[in-house]
MDTraj code that builds the backbone (N, CA, C; nanometers):
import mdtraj as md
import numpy as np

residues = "UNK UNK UNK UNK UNK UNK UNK UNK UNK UNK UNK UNK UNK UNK UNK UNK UNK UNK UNK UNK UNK UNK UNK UNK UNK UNK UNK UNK UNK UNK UNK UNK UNK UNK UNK UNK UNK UNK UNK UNK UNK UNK UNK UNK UNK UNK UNK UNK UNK UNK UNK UNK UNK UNK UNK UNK UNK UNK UNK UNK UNK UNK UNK UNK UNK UNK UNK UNK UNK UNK UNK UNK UNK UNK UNK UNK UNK UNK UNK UNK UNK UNK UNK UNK UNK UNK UNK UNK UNK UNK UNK UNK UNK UNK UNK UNK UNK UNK UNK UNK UNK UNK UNK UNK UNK UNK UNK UNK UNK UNK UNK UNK UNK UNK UNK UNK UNK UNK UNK UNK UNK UNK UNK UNK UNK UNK".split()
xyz = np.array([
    [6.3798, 1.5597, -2.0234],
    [6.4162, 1.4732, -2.1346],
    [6.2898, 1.4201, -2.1994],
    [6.2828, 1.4430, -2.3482],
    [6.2302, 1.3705, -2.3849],
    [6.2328, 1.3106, -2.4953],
    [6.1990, 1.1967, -2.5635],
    [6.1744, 1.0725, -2.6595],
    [6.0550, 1.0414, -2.7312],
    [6.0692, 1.0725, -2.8795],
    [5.9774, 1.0943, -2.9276],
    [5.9340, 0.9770, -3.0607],
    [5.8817, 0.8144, -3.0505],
    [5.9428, 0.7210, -3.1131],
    [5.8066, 0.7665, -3.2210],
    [5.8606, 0.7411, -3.3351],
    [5.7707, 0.7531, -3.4823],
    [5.7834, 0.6636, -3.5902],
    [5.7224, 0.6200, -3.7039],
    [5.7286, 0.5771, -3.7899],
    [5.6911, 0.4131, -3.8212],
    [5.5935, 0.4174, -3.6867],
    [5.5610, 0.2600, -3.7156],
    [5.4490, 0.2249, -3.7987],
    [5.4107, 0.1168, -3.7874],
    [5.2580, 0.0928, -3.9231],
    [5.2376, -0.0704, -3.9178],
    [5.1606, -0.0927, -4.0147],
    [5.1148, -0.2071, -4.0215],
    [5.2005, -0.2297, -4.1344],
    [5.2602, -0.3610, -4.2192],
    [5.3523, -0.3968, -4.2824],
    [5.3389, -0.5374, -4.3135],
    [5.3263, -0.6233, -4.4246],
    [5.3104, -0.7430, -4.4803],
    [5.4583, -0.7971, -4.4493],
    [5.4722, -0.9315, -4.4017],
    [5.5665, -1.0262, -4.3534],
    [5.6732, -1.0224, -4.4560],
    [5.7840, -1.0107, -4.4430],
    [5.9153, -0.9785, -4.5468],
    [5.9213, -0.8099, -4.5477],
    [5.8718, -0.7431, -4.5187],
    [5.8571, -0.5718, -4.5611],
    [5.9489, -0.5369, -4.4671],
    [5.9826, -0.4034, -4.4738],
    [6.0377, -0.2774, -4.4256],
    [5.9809, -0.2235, -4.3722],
    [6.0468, -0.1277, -4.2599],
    [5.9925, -0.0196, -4.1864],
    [6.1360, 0.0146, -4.0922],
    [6.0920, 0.1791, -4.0969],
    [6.2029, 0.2509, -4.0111],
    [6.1580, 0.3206, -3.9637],
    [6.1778, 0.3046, -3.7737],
    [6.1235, 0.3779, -3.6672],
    [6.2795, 0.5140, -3.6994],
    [6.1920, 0.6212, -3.6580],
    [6.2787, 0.7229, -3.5702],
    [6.2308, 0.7704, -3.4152],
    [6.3581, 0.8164, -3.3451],
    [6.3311, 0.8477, -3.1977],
    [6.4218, 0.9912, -3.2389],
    [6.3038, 1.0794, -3.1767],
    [6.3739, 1.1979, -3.1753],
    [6.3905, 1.2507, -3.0063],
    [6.5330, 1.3107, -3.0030],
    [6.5269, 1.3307, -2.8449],
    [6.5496, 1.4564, -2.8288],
    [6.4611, 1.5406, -2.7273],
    [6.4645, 1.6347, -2.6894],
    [6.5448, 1.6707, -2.5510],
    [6.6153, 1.7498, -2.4834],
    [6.6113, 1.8175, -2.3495],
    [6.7303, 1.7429, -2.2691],
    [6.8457, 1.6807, -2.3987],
    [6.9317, 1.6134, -2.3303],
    [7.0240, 1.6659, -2.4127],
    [7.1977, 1.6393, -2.3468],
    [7.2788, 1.6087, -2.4746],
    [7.3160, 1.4792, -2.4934],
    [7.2149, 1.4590, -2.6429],
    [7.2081, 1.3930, -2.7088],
    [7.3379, 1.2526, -2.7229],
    [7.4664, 1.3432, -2.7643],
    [7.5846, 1.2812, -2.7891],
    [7.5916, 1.1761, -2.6436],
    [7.5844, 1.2324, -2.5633],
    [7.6483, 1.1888, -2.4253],
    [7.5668, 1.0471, -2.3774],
    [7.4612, 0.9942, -2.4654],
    [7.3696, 0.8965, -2.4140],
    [7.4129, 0.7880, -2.5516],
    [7.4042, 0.6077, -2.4673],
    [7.3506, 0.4984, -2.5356],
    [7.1948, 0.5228, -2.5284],
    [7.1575, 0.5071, -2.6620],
    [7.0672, 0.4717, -2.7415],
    [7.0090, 0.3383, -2.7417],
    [6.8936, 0.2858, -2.6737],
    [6.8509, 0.1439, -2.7228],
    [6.6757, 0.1616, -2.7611],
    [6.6397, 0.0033, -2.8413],
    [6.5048, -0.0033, -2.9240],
    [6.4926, -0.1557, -2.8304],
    [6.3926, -0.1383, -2.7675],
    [6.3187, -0.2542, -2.6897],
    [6.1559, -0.2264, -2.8001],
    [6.1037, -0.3606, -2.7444],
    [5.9842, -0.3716, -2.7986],
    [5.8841, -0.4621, -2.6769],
    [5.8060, -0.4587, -2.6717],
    [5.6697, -0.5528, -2.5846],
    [5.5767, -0.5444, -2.6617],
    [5.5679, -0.6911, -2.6839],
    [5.4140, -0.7304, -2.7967],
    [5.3211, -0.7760, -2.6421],
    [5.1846, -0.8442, -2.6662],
    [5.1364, -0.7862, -2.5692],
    [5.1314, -0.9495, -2.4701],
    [5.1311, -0.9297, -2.3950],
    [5.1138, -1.0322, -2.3258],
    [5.2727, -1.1012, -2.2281],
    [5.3813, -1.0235, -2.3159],
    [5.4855, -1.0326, -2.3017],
    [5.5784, -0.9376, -2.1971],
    [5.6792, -0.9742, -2.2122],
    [5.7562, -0.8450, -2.1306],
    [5.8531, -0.7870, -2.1986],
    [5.8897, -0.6299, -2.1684],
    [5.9845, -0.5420, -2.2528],
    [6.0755, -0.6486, -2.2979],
    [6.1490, -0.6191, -2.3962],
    [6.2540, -0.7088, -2.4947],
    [6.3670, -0.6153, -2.5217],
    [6.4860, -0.6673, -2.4867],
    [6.6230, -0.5592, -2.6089],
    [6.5802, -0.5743, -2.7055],
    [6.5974, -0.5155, -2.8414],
    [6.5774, -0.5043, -2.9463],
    [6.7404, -0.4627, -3.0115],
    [6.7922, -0.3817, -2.9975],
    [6.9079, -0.3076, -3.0649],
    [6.9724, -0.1771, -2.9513],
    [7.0919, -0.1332, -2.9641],
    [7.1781, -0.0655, -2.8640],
    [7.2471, 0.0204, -2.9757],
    [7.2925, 0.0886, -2.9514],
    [7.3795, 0.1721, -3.0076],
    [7.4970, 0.2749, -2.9223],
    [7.6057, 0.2841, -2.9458],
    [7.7032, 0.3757, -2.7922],
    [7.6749, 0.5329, -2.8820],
    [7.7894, 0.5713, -2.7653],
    [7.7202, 0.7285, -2.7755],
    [7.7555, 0.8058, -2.9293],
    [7.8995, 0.7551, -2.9977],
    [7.9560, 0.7809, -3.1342],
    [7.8611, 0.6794, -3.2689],
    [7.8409, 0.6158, -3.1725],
    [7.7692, 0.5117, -3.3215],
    [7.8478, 0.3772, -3.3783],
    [7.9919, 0.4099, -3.2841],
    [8.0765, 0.3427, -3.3268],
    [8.0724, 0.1584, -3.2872],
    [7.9554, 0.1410, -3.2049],
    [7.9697, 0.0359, -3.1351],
    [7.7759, -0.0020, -3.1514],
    [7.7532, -0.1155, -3.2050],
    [7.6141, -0.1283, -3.1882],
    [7.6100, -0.2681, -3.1313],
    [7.4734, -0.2905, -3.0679],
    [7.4560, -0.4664, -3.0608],
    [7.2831, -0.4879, -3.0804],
    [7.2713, -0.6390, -3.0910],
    [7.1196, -0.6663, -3.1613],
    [7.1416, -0.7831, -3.0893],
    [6.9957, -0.7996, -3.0967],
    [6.9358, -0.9758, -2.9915],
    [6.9577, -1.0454, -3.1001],
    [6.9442, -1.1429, -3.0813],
    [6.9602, -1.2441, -3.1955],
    [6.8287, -1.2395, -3.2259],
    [6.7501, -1.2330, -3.2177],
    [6.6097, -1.2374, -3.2871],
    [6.5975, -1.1400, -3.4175],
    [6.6949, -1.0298, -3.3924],
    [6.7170, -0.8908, -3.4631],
    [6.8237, -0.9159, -3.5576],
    [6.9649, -0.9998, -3.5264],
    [7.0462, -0.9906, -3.5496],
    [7.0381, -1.0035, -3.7317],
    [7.1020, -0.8964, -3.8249],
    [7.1266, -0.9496, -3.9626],
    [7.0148, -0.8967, -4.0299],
    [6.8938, -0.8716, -3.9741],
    [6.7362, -0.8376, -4.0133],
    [6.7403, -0.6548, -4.0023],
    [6.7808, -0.5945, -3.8203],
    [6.7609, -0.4980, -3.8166],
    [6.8763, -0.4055, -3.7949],
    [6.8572, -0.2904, -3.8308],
    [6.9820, -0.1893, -3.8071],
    [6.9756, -0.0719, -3.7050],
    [7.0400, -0.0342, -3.6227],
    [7.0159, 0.0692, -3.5565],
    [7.1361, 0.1721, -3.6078],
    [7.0844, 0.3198, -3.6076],
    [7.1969, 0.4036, -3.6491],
    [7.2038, 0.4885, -3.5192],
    [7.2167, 0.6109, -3.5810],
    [7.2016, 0.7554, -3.5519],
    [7.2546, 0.8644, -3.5701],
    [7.2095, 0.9686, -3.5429],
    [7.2790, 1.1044, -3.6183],
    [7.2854, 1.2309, -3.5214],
    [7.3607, 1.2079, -3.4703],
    [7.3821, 1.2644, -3.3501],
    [7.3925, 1.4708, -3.3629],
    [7.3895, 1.5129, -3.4702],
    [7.3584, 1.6055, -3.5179],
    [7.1806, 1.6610, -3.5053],
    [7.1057, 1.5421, -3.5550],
    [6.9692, 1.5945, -3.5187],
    [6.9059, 1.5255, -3.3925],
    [6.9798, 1.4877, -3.3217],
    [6.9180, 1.3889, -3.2012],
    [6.8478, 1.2959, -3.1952],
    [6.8332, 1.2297, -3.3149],
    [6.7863, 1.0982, -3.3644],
    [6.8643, 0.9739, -3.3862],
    [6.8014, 0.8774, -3.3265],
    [6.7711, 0.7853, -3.3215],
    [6.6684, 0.6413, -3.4391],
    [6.7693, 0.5531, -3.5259],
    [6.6997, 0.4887, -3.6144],
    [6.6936, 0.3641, -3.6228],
    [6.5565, 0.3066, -3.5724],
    [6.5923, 0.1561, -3.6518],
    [6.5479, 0.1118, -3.7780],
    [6.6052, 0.0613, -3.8456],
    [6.5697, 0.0840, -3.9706],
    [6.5689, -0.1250, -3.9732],
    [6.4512, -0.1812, -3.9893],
    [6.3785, -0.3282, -3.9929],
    [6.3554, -0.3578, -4.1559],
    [6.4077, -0.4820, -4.1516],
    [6.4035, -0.5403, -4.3086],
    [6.3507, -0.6655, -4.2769],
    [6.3271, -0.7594, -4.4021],
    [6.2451, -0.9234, -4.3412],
    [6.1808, -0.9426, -4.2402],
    [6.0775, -0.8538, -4.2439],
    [5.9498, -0.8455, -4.0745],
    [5.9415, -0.9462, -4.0752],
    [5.8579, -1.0337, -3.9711],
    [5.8409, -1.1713, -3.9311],
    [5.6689, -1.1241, -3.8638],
    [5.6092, -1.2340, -3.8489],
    [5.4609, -1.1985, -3.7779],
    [5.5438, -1.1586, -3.6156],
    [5.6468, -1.2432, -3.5861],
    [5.6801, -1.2616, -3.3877],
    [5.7473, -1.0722, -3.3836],
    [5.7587, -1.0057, -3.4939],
    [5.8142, -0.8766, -3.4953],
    [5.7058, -0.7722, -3.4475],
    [5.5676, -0.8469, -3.4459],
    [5.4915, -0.7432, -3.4206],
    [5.4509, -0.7497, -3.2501],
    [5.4862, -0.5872, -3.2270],
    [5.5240, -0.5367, -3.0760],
    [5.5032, -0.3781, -3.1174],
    [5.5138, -0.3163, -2.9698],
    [5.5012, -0.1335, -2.9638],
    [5.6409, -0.1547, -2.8932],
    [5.7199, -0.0840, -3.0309],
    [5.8689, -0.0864, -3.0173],
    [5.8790, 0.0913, -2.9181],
    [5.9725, 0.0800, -2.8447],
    [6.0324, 0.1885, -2.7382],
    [6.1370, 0.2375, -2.7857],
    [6.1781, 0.3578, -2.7487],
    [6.3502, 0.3961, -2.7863],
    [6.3477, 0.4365, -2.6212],
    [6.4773, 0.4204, -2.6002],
    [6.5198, 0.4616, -2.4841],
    [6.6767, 0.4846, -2.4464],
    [6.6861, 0.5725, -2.3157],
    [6.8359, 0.6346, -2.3318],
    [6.8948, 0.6341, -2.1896],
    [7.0072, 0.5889, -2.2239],
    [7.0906, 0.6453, -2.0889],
    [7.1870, 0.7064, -2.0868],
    [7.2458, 0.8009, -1.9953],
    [7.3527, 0.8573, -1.9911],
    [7.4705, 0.7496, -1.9365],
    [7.5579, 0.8046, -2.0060],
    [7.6757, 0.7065, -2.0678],
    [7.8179, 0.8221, -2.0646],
    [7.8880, 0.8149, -1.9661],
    [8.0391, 0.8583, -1.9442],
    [8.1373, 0.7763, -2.0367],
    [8.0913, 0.7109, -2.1179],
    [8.2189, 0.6246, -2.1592],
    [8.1510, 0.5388, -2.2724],
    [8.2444, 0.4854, -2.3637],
    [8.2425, 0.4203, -2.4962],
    [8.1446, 0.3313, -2.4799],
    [8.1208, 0.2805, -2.3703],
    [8.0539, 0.1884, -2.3563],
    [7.8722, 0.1544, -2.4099],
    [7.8737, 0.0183, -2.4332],
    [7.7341, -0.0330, -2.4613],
    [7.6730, -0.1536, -2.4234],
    [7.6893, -0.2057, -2.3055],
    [7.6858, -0.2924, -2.2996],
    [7.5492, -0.2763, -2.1838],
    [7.4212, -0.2596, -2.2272],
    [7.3234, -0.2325, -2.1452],
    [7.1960, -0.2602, -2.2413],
    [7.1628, -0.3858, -2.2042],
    [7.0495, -0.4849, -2.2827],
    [6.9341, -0.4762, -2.1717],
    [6.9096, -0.4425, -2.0799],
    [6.8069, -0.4670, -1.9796],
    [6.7113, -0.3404, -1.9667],
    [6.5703, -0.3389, -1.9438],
    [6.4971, -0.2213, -1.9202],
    [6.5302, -0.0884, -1.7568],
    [6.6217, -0.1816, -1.6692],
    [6.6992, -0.1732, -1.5918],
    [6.8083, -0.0388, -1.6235],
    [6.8608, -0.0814, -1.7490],
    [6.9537, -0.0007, -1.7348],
    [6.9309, 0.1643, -1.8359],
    [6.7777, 0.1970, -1.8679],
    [6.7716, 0.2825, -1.9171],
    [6.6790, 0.3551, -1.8507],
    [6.7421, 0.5078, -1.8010],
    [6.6629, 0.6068, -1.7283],
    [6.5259, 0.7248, -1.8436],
    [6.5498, 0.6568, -1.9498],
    [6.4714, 0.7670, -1.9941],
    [6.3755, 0.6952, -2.1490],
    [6.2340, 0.7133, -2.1481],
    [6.1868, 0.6122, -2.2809],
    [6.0531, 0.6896, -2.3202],
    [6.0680, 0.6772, -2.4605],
    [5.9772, 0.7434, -2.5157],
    [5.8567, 0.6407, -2.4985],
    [5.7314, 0.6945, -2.5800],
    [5.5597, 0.6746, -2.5732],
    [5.5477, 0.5242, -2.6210],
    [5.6545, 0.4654, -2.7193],
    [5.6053, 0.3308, -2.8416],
    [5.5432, 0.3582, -2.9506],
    [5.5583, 0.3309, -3.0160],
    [5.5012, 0.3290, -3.1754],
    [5.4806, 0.1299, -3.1818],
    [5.3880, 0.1688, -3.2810],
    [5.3085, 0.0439, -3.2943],
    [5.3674, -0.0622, -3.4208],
    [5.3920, -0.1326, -3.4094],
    [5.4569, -0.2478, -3.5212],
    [5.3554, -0.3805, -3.5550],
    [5.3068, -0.3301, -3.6813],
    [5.2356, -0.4773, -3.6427],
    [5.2451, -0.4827, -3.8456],
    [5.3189, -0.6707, -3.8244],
    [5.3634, -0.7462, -3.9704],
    [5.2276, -0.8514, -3.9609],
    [5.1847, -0.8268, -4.0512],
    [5.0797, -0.8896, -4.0913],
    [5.0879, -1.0185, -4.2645],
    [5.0121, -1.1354, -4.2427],
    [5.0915, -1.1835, -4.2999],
    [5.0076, -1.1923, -4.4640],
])
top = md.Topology()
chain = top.add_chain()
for i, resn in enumerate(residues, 1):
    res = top.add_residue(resn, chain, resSeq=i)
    for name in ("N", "CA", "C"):
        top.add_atom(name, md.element.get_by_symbol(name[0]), res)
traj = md.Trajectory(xyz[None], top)
């Protein structure tokens, strides 16, 4: 398996940016999808979840209303797509995956994901 997180950058406070996670060597469909982040000094963070249809997402409240997670389960990607950056947004955001038998999404912890890509770098500058 692997996880391939892209599309981060440096970004002025209020801006945009949309990570993709591309996943290789799994089926794709059959896994929750989540976006943790660790800025430095800190420890891994939920960020956003997504179930295996798309049909079910959840966000931290730090995220909540600001960021979106999708996906397209056709190309094995994985998206968060970040609006109104904040300076506390800047972290090396993760995608990560678990296999998932069931509708379910309810897995916010670094605990509950067996598989995580490299990080891409986020940094809102003000």
């Amino acid at each position: 398996v692997q996880l391939q997180a892209f599309g981060g950058g440096l970004v002025q406070a209020g801006g945009s940016l949309r990570l993709s996670c591309a996943a290789s060597g799994l089926t794709f469909s059959r896994y929750t999808m989540g976006w943790f982040r660790q800025a430095p000094g800190k420890e891994r963070e939920f960020v956003a979840n997504i179930n295996r249809s798309g049909g079910s997402v959840s966000y931290a409240d730090s995220t909540k209303g600001r960021f979106t997670i999708s996906r397209d389960n056709a190309k094995s990607t994985v998206y968060l797509q970040m609006s109104s950056l904040k300076l506390e947004d800047t972290a090396v955001y993760y995608c990560a995956a678990r296999h998932t038998i069931s509708s379910a999404s309810s897995y916010y912890t670094v605990d509950d994901y067996a598989y995580w890509g490299q990080g891409t770098q986020v940094t809102v500058s003000s």
